[in-house]
C-alpha positions as CSV (number, residue, x, y, z in Angstrom):
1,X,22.4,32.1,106.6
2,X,21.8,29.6,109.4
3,X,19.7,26.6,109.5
4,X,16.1,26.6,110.9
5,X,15.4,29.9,108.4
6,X,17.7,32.6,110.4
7,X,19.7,34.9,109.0
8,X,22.6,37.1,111.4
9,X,24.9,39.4,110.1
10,X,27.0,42.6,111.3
11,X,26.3,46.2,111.3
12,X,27.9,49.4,111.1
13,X,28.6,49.5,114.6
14,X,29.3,45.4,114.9
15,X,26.3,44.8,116.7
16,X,24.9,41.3,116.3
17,X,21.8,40.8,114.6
18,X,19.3,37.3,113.7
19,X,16.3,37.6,112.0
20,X,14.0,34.7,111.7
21,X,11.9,33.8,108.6
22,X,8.9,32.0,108.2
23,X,10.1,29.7,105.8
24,X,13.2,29.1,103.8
25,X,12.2,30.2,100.6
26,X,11.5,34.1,103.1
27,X,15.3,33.6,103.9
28,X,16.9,32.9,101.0
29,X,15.1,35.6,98.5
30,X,16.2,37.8,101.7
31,X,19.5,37.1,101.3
32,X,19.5,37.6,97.3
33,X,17.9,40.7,98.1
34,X,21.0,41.8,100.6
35,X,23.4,40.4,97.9
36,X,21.6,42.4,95.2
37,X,21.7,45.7,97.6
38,X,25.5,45.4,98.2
39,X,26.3,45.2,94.7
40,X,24.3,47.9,93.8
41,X,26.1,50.3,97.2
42,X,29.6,49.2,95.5
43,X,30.7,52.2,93.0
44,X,33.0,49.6,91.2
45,X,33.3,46.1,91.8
46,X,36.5,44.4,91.2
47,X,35.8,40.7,91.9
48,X,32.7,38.3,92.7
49,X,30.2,38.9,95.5
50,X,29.2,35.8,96.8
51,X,26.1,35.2,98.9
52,X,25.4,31.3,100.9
53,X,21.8,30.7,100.7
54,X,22.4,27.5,102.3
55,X,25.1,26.5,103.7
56,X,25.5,22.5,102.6
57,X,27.8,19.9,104.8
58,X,30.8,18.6,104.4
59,X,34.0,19.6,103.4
60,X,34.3,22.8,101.5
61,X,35.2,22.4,98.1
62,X,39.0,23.4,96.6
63,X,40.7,23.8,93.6
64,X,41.1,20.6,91.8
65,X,38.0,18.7,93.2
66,X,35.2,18.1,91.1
67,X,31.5,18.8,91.2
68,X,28.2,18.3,90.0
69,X,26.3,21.5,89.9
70,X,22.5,22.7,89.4
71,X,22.4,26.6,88.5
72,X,20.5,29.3,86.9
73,X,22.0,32.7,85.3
74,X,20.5,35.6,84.8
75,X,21.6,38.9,83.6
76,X,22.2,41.8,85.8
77,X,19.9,44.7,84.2
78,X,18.5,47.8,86.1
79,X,19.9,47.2,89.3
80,X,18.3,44.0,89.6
81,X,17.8,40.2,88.2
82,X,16.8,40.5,84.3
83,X,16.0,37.4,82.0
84,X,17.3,34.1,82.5
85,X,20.2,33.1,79.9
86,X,20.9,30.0,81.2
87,X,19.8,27.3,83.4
88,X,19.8,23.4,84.0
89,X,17.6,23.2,86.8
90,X,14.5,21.8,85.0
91,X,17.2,19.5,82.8
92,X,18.1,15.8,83.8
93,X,21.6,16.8,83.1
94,X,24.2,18.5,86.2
95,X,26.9,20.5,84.9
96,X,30.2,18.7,85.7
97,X,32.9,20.6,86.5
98,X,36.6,20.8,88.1
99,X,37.7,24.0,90.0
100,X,40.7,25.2,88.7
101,X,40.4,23.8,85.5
102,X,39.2,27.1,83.7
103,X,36.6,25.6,81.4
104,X,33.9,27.8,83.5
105,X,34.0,31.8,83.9
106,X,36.6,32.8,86.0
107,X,33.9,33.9,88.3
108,X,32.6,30.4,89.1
109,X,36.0,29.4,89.6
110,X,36.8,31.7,92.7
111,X,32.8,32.2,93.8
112,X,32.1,28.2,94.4
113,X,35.5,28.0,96.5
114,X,34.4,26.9,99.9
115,X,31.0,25.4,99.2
116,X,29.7,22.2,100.3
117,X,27.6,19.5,99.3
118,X,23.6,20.5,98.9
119,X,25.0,23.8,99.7
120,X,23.1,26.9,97.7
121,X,25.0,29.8,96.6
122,X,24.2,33.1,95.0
123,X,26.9,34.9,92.7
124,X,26.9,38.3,91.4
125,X,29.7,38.3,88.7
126,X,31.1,41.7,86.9
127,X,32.2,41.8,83.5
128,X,35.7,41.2,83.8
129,X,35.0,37.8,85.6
130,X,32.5,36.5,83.2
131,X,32.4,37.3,79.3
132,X,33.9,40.4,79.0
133,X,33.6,43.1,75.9
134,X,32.7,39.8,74.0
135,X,29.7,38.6,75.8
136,X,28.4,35.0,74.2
137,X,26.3,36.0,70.3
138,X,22.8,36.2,71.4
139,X,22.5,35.0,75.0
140,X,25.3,37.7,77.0
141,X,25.2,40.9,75.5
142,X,29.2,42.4,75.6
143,X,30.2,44.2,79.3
144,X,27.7,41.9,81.2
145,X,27.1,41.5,84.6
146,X,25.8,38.0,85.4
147,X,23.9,36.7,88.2
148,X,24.0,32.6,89.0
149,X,22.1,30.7,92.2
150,X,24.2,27.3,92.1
151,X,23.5,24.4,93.7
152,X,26.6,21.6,94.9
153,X,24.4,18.7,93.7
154,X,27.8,15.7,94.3
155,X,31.5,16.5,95.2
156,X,34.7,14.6,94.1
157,X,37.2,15.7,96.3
158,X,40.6,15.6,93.9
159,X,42.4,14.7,96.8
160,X,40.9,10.8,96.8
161,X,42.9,8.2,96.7
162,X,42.8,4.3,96.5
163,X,43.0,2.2,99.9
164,X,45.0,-1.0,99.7
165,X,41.5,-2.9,100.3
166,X,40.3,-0.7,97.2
167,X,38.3,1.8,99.0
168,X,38.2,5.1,98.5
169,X,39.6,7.7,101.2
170,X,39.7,11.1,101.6
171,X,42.7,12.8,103.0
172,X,40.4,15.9,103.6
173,X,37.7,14.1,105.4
174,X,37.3,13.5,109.5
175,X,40.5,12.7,111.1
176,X,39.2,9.2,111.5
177,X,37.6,8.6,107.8
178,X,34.8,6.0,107.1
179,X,36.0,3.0,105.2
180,X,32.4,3.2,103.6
181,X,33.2,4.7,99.7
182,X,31.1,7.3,98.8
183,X,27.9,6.4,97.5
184,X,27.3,9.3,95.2
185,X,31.0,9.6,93.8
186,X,31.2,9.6,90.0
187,X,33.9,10.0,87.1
188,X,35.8,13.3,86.7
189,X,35.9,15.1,83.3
């Protein structure tokens, strides 16, 4: 996913291709589509297929930083996107979280690695990396495969620290970091 609504990827043969949408919301169901098709081409798939819908700026997140995320879930049924089981899109509420921390399916932990801030992302998740044989009573039936389009609403990068004129600065930021704090930064967990 590129900006100004292309898409490029790879074929068979390597061969470079872009295709250009009229609009962004064209490009992104595209690329859910794609993701959808390559899960559904895998005979067994043994970790999370991950899909940028946009691409966000910024440093890419890592284990240990925290974010604020917007997200829907669905569940994967009939080779395609089934009913929504969860979402806090239309809620005033993010869901904080800190990679690495393991209070979020194992498949959010490795599938959000890398994103950025405002960055979109769209996650097919088997079994093994979400609920398992036990599913969640009445919202994730057992041996689910789960579906989420996050959204990196604010990042917390864990590896902050306090400037002797009180500041914040980020280790991981531009070689030459802004003594300007963050205005969006908020408490961890």
């Amino acid at each position: 996913v590129q900006p100004n609504n292309y898409s490029t990827f790879y074929d068979d043969q390597r061969q470079n291709w872009s295709i250009m949408f009229e609009s962004e919301k064209a490009a992104v169901d595209f690329s859910k589509q794609v993701c959808i098709a390559k899960y559904n081409s895998s005979p067994a798939l043994d970790s999370v297929l991950c899909q940028d819908l946009l691409l966000g700026e910024g440093q890419g997140v890592e284990a240990g930083d925290s974010l604020e995320v917007a997200y829907t879930g669905w569940l994967f049924q009939n080779n395609s996107l089934g009913q929504v089981f969860d979402s806090n899109v239309s809620k005033d509420k993010l869901l904080r979280l800190k990679l690495g921390s393991g209070k979020v399916i194992k498949g959010w932990e490795e599938g959000m690695l890398g994103m950025k801030k405002g960055g979109r992302r769209f996650l097919i998740i088997p079994p093994a990396w979400a609920y398992g044989a036990q599913g969640v009573a009445g919202r994730v039936p057992p041996d689910s495969t789960l579906v989420f389009e996050v959204e990196v609403r604010r990042v917390k990068l864990a590896k902050e620290c306090s400037g002797s004129d009180g500041l914040s600065v980020s280790s991981r930021d531009s070689p030459a970091p802004s003594p300007v704090p963050s205005s969006d930064g908020f408490s961890s967990d």
